[in-house]
VOKOL-167324 format. One record per residue: residue number from 1; residue in three letters; x, y, z of N, C-alpha, C, O in turn. Coordinates in steps of 0.2 Angstrom, whole numbers, plus 5000, padded with zeros to 4 digits. Layout:
<nodes>
k / r / neast / nnorth / nup / caeast / canorth / caup / ceast / cnorth / cup / oeast / onorth / oup
NUM / ala / X / Y / Z / X / Y / Z / X / Y / Z / X / Y / Z;
...
</nodes>
This chain:
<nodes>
k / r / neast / nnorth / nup / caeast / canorth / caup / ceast / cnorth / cup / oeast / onorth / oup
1 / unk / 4928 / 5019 / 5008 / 4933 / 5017 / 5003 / 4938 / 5013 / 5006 / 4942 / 5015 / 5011;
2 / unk / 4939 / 5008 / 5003 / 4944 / 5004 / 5005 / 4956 / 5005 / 5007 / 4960 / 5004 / 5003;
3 / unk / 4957 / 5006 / 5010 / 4964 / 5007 / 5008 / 4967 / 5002 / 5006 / 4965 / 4996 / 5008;
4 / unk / 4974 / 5005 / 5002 / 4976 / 5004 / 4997 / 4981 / 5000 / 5000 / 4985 / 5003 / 5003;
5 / unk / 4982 / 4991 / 5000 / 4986 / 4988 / 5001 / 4994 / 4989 / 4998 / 4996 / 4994 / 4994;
6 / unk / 5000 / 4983 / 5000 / 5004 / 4984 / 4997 / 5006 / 4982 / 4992 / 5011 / 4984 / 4990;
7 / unk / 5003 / 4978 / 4990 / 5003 / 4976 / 4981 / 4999 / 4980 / 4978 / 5000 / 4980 / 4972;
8 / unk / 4994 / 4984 / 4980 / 4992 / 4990 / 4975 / 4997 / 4997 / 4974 / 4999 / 5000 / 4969;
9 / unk / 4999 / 4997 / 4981 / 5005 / 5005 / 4980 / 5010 / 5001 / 4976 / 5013 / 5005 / 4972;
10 / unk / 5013 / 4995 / 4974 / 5018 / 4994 / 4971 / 5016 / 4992 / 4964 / 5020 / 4992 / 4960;
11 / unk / 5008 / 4991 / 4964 / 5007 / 4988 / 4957 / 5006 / 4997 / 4954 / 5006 / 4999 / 4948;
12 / unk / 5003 / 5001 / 4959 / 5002 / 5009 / 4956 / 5010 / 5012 / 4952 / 5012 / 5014 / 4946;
13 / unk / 5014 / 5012 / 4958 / 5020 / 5016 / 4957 / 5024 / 5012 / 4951 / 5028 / 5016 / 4947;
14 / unk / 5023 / 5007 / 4949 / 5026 / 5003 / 4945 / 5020 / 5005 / 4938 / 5023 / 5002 / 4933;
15 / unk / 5018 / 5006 / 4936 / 5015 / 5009 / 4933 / 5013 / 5017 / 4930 / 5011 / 5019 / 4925;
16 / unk / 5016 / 5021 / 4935 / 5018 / 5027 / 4934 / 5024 / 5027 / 4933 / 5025 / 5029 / 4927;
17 / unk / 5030 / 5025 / 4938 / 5037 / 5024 / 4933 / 5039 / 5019 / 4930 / 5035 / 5014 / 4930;
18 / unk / 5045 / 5018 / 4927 / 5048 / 5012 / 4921 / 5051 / 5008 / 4926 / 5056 / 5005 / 4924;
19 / unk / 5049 / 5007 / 4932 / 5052 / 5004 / 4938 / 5047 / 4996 / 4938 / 5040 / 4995 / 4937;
20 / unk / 5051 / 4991 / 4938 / 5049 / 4984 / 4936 / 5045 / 4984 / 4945 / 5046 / 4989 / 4949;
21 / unk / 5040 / 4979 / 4947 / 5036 / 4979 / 4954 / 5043 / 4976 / 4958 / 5046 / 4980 / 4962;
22 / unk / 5045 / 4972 / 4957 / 5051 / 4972 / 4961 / 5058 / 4973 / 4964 / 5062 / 4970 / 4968;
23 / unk / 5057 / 4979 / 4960 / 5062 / 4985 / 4961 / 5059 / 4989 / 4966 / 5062 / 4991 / 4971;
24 / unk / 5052 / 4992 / 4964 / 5049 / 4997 / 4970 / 5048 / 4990 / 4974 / 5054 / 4990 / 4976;
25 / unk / 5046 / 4986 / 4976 / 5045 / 4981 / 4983 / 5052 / 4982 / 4987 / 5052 / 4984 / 4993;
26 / unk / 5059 / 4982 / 4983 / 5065 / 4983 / 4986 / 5065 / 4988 / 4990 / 5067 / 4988 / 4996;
27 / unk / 5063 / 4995 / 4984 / 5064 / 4999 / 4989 / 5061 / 5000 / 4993 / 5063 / 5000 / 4999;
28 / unk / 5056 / 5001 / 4991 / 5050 / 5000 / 4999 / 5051 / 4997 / 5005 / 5048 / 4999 / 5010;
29 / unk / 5055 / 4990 / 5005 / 5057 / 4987 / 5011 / 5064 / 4989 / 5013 / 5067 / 4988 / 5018;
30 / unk / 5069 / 4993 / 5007 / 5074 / 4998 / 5012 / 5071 / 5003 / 5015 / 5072 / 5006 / 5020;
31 / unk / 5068 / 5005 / 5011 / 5066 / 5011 / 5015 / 5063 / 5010 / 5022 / 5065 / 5014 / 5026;
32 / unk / 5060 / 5005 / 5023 / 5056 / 5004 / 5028 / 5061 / 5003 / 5035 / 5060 / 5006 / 5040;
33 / unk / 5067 / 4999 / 5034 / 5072 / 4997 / 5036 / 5075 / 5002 / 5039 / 5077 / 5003 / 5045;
34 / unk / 5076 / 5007 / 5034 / 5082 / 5012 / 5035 / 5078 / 5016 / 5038 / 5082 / 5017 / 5043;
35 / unk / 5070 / 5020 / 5039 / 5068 / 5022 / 5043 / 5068 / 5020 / 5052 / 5070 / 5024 / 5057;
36 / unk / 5067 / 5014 / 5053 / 5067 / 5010 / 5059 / 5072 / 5011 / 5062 / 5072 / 5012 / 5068;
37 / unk / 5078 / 5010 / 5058 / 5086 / 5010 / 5061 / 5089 / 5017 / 5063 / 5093 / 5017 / 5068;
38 / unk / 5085 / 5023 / 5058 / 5086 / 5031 / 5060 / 5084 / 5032 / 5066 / 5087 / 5033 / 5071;
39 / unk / 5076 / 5030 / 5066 / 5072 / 5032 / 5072 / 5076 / 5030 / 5078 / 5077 / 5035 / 5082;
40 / unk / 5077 / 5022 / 5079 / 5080 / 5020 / 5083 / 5088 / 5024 / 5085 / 5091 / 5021 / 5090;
41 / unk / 5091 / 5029 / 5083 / 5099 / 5028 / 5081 / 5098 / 5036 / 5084 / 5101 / 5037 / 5089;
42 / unk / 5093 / 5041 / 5081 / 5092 / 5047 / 5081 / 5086 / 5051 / 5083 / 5086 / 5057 / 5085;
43 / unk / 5081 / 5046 / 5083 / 5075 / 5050 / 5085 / 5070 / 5051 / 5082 / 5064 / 5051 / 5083;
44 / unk / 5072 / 5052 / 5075 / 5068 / 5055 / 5069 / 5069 / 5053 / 5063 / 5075 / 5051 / 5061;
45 / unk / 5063 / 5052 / 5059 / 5067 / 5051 / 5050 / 5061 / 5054 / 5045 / 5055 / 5051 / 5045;
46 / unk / 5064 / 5059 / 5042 / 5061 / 5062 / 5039 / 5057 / 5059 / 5031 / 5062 / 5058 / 5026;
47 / unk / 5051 / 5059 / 5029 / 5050 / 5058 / 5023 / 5047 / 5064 / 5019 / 5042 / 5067 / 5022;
48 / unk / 5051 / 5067 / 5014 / 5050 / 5073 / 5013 / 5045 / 5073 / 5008 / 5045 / 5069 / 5004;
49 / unk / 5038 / 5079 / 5012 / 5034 / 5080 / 5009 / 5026 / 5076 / 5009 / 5021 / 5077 / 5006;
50 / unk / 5031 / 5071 / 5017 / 5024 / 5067 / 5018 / 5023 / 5070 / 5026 / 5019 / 5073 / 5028;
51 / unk / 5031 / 5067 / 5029 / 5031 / 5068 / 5037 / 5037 / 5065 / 5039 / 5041 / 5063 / 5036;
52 / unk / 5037 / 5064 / 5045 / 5043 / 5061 / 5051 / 5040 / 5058 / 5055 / 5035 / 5060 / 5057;
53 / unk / 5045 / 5052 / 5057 / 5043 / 5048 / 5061 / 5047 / 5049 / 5069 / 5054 / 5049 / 5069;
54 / unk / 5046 / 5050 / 5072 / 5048 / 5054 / 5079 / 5047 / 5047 / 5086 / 5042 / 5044 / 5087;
55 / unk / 5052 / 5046 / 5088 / 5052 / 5042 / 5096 / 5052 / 5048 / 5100 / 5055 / 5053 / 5099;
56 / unk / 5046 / 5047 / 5106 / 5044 / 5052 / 5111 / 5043 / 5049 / 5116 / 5038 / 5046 / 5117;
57 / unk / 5049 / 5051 / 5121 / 5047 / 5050 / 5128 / 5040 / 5053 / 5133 / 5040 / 5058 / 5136;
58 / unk / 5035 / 5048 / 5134 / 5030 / 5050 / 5138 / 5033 / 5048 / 5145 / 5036 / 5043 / 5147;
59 / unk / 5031 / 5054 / 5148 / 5030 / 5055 / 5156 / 5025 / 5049 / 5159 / 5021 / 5047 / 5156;
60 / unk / 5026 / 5047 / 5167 / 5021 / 5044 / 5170 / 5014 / 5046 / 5171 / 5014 / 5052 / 5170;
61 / unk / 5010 / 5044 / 5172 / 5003 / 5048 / 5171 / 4999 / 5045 / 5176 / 4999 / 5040 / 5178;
62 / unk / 4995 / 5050 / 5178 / 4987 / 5043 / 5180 / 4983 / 5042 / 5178 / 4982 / 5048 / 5175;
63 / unk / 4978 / 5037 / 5176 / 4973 / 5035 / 5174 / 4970 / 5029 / 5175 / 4973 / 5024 / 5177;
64 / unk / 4962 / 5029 / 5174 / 4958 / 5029 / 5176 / 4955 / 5019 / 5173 / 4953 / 5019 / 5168;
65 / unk / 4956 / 5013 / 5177 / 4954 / 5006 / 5175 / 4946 / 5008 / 5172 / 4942 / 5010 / 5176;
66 / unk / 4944 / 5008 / 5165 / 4935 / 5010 / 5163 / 4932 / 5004 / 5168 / 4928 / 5006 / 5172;
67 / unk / 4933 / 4997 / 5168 / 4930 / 4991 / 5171 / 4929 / 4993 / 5178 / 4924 / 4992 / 5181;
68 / unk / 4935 / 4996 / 5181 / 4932 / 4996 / 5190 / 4932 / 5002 / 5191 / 4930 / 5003 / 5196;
69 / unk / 4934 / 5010 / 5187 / 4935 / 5014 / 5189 / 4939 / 5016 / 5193 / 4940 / 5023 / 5194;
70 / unk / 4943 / 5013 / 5195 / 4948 / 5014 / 5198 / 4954 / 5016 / 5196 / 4957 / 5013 / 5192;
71 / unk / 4958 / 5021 / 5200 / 4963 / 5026 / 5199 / 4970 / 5021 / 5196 / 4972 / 5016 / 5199;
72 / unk / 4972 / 5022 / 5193 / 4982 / 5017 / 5191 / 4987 / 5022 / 5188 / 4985 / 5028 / 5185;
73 / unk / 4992 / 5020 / 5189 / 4997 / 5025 / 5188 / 4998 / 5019 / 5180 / 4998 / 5013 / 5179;
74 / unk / 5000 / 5025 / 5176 / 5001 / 5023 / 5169 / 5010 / 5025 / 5170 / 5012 / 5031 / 5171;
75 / unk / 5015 / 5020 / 5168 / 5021 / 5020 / 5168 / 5024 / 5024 / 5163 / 5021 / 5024 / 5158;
76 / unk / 5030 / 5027 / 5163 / 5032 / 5031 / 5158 / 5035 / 5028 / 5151 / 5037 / 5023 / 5151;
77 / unk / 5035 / 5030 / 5148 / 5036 / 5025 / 5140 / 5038 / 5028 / 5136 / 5039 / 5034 / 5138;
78 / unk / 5041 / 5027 / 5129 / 5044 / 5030 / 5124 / 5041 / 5026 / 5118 / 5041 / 5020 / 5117;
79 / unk / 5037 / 5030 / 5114 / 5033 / 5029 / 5109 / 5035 / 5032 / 5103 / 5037 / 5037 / 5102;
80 / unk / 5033 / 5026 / 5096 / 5037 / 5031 / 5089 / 5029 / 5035 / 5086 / 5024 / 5030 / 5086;
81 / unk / 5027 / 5040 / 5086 / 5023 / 5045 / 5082 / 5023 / 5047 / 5075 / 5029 / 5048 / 5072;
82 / unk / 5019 / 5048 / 5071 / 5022 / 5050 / 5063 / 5018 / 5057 / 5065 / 5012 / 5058 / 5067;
83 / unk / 5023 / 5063 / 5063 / 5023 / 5069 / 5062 / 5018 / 5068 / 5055 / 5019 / 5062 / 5053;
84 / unk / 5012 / 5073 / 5051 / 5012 / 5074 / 5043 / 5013 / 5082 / 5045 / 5011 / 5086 / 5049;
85 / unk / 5017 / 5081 / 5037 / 5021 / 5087 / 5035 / 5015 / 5092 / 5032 / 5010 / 5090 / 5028;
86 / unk / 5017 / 5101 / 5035 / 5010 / 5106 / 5033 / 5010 / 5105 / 5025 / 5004 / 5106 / 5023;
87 / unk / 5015 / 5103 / 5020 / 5014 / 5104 / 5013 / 5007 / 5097 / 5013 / 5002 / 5099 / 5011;
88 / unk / 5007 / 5091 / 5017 / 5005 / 5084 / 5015 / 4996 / 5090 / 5019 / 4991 / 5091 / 5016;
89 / unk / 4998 / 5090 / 5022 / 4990 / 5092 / 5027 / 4988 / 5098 / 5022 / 4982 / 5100 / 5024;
90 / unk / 4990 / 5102 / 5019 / 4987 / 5107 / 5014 / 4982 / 5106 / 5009 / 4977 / 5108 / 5007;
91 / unk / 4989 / 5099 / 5005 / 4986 / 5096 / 5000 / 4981 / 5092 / 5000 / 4977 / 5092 / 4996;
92 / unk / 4980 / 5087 / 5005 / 4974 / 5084 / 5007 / 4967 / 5087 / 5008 / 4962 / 5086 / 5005;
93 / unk / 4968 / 5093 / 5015 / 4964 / 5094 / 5019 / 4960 / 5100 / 5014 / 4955 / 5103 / 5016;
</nodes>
């Protein structure tokens, strides 16, 4: 099954509410925006009833070149992760 591009989520949503497509396209790309600026400001931003998106400090590490086998030190990093929320993994799973 293919996933759902975003001119389908907007051609969906705009057909379930009295919402014209390019009013959801708007909010859609605030929302997006406002996400990115939380995460970046705070750490976190929560979509209720889907999940959160989290900036996570990873630790230095080692690991392993697959090509030579050989041992590298993997540098420490800060990565954004999306939590899904137990209501979202209930209803799906």
């Amino acid at each position: 099954m293919a996933k759902m591009t975003k001119s389908q989520i907007i051609a969906a949503l705009s057909d379930k509410t009295t919402l014209k497509k390019s009013d959801i396209s708007n909010v859609l790309e605030t929302m997006t925006a406002l996400a990115y600026d939380e995460v970046k400001k705070s750490g976190e931003f929560v979509v209720p009833g889907i999940g959160k998106l989290v900036k996570v400090h990873r630790k230095e590490r080692m690991g392993r070149n697959p090509a030579t086998g050989e041992t590298i030190k993997i540098a420490a990093k800060t990565v954004c992760k999306f939590r899904v929320a137990k209501a979202a993994k209930e209803a799906v799973l």
